[in-house]
N, C-alpha and C positions, 0 to 999 in steps of 0.2 A: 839110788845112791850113786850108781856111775854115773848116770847122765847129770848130778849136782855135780861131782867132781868134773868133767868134762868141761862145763858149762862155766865153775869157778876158774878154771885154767884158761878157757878164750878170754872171759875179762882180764885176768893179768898178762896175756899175754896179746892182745889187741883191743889197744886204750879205745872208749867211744869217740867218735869225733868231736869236734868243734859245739861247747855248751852253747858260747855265745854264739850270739847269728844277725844278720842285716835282715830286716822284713824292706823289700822294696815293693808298694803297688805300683799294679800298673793298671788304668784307663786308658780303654782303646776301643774300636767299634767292634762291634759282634762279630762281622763278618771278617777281620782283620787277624782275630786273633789264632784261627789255624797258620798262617803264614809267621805273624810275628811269635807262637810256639816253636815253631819250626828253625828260625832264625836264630835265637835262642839258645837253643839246646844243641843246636849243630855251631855253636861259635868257639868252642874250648871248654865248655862246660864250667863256667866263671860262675855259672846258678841254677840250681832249682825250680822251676817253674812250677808254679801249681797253680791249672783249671777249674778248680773247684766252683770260682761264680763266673763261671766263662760267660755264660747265659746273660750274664750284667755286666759283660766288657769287662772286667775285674782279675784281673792276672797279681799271683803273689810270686817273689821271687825271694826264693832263700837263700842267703849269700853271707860265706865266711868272712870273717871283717880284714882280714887278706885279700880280697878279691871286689871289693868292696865298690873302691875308684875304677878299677878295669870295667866292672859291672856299668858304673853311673855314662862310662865312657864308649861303653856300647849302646848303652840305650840315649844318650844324646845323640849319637849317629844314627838311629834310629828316628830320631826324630824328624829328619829332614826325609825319612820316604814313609811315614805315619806322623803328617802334622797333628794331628787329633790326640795325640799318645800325652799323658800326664802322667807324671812322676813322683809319689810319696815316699820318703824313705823313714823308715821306723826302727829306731836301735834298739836293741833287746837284752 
């Protein structure tokens, strides 16, 4: 019974985040994608990264639709040192 009360009070008292979300892939070479991780996630945290088919080049980036254009604008700058990089972007 306490831990329902607890539990009901962090919901009203800290809303979930962001429902909506930007899915952007990314295609890049296998061996790339520990650096371009890296890069990433050390640039202000504009996104989410997720490894899941790293194994297939295959990077998902999860991105508040706030952050959206920052995000598109790091990864075009990314592209002149990973010419190989392809960019999908999926609204959600």
């Amino acid at each position: 019974m306490a831990f329902e009360k607890a539990l009901e009070l962090l919901h009203k008292k800290f809303k979930p985040p962001y429902r909506d979300c930007v899915i952007i892939r990314v295609k890049i070479n296998v061996e790339n994608i520990g650096l371009f991780d890296s890069i990433v996630e050390n640039s202000g945290r504009c996104c989410l990264p997720s490894t899941e088919k790293a194994n297939h080049g295959e990077i998902n980036l999860f991105v508040t639709p706030h952050l959206k254009e920052e995000t598109l604008k790091l990864l075009n700058f990314l592209k002149s040192v990973f010419p190989e990089l392809e960019i999908y972007v999926e609204e959600r």
